[in-house]
C-alpha positions in Angstrom: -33.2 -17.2 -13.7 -32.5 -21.1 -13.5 -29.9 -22.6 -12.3 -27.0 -24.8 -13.4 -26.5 -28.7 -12.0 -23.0 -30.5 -12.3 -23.3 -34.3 -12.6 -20.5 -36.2 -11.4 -20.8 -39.8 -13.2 -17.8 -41.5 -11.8 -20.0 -44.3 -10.4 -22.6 -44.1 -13.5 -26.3 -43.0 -13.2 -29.3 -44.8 -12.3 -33.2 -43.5 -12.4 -32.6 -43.5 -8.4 -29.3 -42.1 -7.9 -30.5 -39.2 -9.9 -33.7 -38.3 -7.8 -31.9 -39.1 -4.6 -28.4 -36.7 -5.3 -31.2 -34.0 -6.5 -33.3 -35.1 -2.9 -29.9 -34.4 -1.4 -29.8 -31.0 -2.6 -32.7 -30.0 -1.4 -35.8 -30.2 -3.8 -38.9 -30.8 -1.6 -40.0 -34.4 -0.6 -43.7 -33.4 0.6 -44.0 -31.7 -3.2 -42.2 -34.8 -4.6 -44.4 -37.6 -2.4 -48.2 -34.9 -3.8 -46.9 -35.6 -7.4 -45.9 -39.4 -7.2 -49.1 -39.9 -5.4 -50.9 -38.3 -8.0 -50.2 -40.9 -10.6 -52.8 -43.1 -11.9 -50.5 -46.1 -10.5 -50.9 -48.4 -7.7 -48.7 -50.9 -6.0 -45.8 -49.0 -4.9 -44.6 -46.4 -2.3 -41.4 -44.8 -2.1 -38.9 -44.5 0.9 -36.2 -42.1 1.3 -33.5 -42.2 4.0 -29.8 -41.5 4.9 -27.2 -44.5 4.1 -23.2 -44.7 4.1 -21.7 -44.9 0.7 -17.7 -45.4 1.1 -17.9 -43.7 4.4 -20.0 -40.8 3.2 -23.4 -40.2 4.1 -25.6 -40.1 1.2 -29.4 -40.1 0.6 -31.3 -43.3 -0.6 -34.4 -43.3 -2.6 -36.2 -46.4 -3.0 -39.3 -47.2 -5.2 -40.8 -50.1 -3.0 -43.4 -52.3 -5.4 -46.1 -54.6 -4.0 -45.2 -58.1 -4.7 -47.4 -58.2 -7.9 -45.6 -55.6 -9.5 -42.2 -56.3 -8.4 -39.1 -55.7 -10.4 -36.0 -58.2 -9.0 -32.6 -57.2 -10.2 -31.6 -60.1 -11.3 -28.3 -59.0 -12.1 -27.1 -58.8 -9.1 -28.0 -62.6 -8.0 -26.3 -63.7 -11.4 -23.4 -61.8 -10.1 -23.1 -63.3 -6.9 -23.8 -67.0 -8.4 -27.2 -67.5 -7.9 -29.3 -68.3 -10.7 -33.0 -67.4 -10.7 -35.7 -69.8 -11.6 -39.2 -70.6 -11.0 -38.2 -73.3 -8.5 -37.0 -70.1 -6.1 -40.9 -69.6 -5.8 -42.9 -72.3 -3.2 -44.9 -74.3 -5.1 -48.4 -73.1 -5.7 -47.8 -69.5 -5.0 -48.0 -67.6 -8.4 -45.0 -66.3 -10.3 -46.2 -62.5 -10.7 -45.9 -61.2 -14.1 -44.1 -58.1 -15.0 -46.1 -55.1 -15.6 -45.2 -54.3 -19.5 -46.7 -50.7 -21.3 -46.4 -49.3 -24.2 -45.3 -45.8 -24.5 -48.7 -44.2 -25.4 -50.0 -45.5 -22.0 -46.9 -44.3 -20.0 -47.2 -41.0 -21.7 -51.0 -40.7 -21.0 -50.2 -41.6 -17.5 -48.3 -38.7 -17.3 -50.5 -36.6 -18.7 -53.3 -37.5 -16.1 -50.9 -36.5 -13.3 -50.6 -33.4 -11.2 -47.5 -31.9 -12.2 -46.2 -28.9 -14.1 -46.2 -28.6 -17.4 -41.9 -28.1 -17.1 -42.0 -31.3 -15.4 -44.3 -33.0 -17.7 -42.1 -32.2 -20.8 -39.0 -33.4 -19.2 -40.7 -37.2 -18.1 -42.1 -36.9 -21.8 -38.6 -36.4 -23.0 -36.9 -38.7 -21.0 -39.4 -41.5 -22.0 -39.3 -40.7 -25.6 -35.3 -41.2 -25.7 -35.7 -44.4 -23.8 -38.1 -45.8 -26.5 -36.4 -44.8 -29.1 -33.0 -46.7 -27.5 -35.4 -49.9 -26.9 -37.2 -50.0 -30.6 -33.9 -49.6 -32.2 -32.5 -52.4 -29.8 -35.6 -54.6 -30.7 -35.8 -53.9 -34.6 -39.2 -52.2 -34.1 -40.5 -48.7 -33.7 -41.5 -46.2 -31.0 -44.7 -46.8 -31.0 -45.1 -50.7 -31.4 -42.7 -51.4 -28.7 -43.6 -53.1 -25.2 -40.2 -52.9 -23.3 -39.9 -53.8 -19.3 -37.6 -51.0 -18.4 -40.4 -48.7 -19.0 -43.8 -50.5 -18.6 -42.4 -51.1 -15.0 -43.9 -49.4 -12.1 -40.7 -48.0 -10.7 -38.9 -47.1 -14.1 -42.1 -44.5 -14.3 -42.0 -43.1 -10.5 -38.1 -43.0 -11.0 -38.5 -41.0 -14.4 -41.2 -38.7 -13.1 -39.6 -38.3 -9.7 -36.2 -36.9 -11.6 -38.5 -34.4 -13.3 -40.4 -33.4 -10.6 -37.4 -32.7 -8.4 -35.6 -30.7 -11.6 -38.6 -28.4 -11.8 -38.6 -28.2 -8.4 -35.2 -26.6 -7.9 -35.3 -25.0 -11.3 -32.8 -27.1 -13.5 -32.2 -25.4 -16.4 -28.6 -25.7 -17.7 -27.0 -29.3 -16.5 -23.5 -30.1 -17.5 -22.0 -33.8 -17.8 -18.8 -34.2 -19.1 -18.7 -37.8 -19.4 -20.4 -41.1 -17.6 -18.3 -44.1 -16.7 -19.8 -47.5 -17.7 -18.6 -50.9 -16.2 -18.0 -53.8 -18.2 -18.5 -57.7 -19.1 -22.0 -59.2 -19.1 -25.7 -58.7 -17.1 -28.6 -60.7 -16.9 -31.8 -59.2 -17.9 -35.2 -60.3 -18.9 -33.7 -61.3 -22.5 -31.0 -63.3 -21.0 -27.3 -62.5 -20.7 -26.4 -59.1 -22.2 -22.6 -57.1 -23.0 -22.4 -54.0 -20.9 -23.3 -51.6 -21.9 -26.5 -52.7 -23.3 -27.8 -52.2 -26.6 -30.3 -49.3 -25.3 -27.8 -47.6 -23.3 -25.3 -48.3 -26.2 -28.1 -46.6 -29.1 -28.4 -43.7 -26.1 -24.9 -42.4 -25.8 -24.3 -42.8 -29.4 -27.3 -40.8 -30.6 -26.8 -38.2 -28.2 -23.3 -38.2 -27.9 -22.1 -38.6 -24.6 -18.4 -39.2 -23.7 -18.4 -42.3 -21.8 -15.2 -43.9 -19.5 -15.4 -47.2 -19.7 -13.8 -48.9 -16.0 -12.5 -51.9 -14.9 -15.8 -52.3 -12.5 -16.9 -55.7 -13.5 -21.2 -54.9 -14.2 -23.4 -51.8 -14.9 -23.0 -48.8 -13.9 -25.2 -47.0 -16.0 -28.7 -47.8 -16.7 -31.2 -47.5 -19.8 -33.3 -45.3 -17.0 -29.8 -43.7 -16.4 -28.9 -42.8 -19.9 -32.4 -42.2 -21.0 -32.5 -39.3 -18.3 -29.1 -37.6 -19.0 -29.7 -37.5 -22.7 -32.3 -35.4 -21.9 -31.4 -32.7 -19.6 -27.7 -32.8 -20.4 -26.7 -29.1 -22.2 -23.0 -28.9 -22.2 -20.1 -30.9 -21.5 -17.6 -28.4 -20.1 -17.3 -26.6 -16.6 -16.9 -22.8 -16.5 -13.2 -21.9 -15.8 -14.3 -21.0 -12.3 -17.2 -21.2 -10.6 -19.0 -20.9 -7.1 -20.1 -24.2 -5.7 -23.8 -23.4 -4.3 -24.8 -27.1 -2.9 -24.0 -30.7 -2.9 -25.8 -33.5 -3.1 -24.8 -37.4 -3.4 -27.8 -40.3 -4.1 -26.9 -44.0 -3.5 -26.7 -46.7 -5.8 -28.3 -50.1 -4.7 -25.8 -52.5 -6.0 -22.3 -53.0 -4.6 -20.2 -53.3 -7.4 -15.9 -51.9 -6.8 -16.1 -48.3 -6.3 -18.4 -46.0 -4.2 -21.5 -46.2 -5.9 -22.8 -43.2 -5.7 -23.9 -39.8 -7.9 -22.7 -36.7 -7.1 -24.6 -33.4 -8.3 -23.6 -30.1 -7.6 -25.2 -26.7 -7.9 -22.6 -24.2 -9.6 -22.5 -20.9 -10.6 -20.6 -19.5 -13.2 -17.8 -17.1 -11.6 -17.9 -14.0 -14.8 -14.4 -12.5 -15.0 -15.7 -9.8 -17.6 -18.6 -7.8 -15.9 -20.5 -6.8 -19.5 -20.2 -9.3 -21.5 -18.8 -13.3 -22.6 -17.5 -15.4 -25.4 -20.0 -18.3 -26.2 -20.1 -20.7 -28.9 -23.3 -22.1 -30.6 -23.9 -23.8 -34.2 -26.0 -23.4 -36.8 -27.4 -25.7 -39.1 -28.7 -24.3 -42.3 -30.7 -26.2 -45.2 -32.5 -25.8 -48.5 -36.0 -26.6 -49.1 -37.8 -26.4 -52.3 -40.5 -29.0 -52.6 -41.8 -29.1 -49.1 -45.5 -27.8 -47.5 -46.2 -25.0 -45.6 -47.8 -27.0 -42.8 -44.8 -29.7 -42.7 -42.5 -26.7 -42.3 -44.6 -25.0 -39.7 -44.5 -28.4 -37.9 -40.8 -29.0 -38.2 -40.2 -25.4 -36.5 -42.3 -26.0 -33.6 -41.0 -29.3 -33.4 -37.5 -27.9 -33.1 -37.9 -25.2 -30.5 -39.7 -27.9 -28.4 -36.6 -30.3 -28.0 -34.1 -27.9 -27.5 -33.3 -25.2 -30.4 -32.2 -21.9 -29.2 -33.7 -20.1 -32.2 -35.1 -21.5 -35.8 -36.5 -19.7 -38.7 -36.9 -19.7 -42.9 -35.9 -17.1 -45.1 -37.2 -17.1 -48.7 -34.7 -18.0 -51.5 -34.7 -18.5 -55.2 -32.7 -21.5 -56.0 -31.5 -23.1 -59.1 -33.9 -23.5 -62.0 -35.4 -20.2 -60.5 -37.4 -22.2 -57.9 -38.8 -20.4 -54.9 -37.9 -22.0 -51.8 -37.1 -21.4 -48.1 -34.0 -21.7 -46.2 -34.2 -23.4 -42.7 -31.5 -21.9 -40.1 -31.5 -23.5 -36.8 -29.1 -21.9 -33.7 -28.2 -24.7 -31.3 -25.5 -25.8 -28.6 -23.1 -28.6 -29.7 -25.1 -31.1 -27.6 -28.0 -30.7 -29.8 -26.5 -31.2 -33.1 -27.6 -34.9 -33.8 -31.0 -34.4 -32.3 -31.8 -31.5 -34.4 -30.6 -32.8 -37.9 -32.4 -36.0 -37.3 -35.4 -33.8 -37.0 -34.7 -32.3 -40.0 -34.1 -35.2 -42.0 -37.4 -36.7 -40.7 -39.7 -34.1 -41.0 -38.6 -32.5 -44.2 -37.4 -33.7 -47.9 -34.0 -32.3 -47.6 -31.0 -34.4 -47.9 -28.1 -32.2 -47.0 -27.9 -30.1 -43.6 -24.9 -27.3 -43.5 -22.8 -26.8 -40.5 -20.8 -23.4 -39.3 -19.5 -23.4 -35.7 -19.6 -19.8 -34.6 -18.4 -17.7 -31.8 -20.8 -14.9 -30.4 -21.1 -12.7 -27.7 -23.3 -12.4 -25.3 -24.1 -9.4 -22.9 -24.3 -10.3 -19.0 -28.0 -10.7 -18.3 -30.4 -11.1 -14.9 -34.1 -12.2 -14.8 -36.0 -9.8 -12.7 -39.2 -8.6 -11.9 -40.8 -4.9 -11.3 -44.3 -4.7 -9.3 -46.7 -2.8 -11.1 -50.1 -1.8 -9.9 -51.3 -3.9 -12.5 -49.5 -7.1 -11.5 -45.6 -8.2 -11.6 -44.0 -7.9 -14.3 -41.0 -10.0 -15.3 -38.1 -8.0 -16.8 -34.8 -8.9 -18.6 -31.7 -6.1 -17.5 -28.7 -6.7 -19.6 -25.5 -4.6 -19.4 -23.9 -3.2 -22.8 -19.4 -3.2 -22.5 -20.2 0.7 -21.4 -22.0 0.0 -18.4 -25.2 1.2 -19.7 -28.4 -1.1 -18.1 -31.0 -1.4 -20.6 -34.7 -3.5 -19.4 -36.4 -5.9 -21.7 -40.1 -7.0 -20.5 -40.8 -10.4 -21.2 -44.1 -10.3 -24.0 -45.6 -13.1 -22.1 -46.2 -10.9 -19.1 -47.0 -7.8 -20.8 -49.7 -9.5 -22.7 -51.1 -11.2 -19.3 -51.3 -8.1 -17.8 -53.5 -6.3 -20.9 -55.9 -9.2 -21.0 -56.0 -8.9 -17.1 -56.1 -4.8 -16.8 -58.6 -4.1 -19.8 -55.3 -2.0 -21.1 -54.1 -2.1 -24.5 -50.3 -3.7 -25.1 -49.1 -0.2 -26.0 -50.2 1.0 -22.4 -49.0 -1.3 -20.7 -45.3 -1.2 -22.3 -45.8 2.5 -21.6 -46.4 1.7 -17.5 -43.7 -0.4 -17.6 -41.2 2.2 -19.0 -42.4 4.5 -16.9 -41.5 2.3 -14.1 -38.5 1.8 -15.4 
């Protein structure tokens, strides 16, 4: 069963701060350093050591570029009064260009690399939110745009690394109640920008994250930052008590007011009621009449696949006796936006219905039964009377015919048996 990560934003969130606080808390450097190294990149190596962060000992992860590839933050010299210009380099040694992709090449990088296919889908998530912040910040779309923040050599090992390191300690609910942001200006490759900056800006209003805005004159949160939290956040509320399983605090490189760091916490969810809880989810429900089979077939996969708890049609007759088929989509409040603008752009409907509805769910516990045939994995939820009933996951049971030679039938029969 995965498990549940608290991000504390007080300071922001960076592309760094997230894979060091998640580096704090224990996910693997030698499995983090095979899957970096396993990018069809060159000119960078990473670094990861202890630092003090307002007193506190905190863990630093550093993408270090070759000088070809290097990505100055500039921001911070324009903070501190110094202005940055080509007469800062001596004369004839070259001015290095910044490395500048397109998302179809950072996506195809990540495809070449050794990692697992969880991991892949969260760095292909994560990069396809920051695009979509960038082309709307540009005037452009997805695929046209060439944007810095994610061509660069670091912005990709920082993304991947945060992906690798989730998969790693088995992310798979991550709550964020809100992210505080800093304020007045920052200089970037377009010149002097308002913080926050039109990506981070089209991020937290697409996807709907609180945000606290401080008195800490500069950024705190970054594109990489925003791009990432978008992504894997789920819900915004903490359980009413919970046990605290591990800590974990990443530095931040720049020393604005404030600590600067990320604090991310592994929690689990203290269950007062033994059987069962009171959860909330949302359903979204539309009408579709003049639509293809195949564009509805897409649209459902396309839903499960970035985040829908459950999707399916139902066949209705609507007005003028038209056949047609009703879309229902169950999703967490998080979601909502995400989902309807997948509707909207892969169907012809022009209306999406609401309903916020309370449910509840029986206390469950992935685990697994050894077979002769192979382990099996097995779902054991408890009903309000106590009774224990076992669900095999289909996945496994089908595995285990095509390994064993056994039919599905015999196999669900070994595994009741077992049970």
């Amino acid at each position: 069963m995965g498990k549940t990560l608290y991000l504390e934003c007080y300071s922001g969130i960076s592309g760094d701060m997230t894979v060091a606080s998640l580096l704090d808390l224990g996910a693997d450097r030698e499995k983090l350093k095979k899957a970096l190294d396993s990018l069809p990149l060159e000119g960078f190596e990473i670094e990861v050591k202890r630092v003090k962060k307002a007193g506190l000992d905190a863990c630093d992860f550093q993408v270090k570029l070759d000088a070809p590839y290097e990505n100055h933050d500039h921001d911070m010299e324009y903070l501190h009064g110094h202005t940055h210009s080509h007469e800062d380099h001596p004369a004839g040694e070259p001015h290095h260009s910044h490395e500048h992709r397109g998302l179809g090449e950072v996506l195809e990088i990540i495809d070449r690399a050794d990692l697992s296919e969880r991991a892949k889908q969260t760095a292909v998530r994560i990069f396809q939110i920051l695009a979509e912040a960038e082309a709307k910040a540009h005037g452009t779309t997805m695929e046209k745009v060439h944007f810095h923040e994610v061509g660069a050599v670091d912005s990709i090992v920082d993304i991947v690394a945060a992906a690798v390191c989730l998969d790693e300690l088995d992310i798979t609910e991550v709550i964020a109640p809100f992210v505080c942001e800093g304020r007045g200006t920052i200089r970037c490759q377009h010149g002097i920008l308002p913080v926050p900056v039109p990506a981070v800006t089209n991020i937290i209003e697409a996807y709907q994250i609180p945000v606290n805005f401080t008195k800490v004159e500069g950024e705190l949160v970054t594109p990489t930052g925003a791009a990432i939290l978008a992504a894997i956040r789920t819900a915004s509320a903490l359980p009413d008590q919970f046990t605290l399983l591990g800590t974990g605090i990443g530095a931040g490189k720049r020393a604005y007011e404030g600590p600067g760091f990320l604090r991310a916490m592994l929690i689990a969810e203290n269950r007062t009621r033994q059987s069962e809880k009171q959860d909330v989810i949302y359903k979204l429900e539309t009408n579709i009449d003049d639509c293809t089979g195949e564009a509805l077939g897409y649209v459902m996969e396309r839903l499960m696949r970035e985040g829908a708890r459950d999707a399916h049609f139902t066949p209705v007759y609507m007005k003028k006796n038209r056949p047609a088929y009703m879309l229902t989509v169950i999703c967490d409040e998080t979601q909502i936006r995400k989902l309807e603008q997948i509707i909207f752009e892969e169907t012809t409907t022009i209306g999406i219905r609401r309903a916020r509805m309370e449910r509840t769910v029986l206390k469950r516990e992935d685990t697994s039964i050894l077979l002769k045939e192979g382990e099996m994995k097995v779902k054991k939820c408890i009903l309000p009377d106590g009774q224990v009933r076992h669900y095999p996951e289909y996945e496994d049971v089908a595995a285990l015919a095509r390994q064993s030679g056994l039919s599905f039938q015999q196999v669900m029969d070994v595994v009741r048996r077992t049970l």
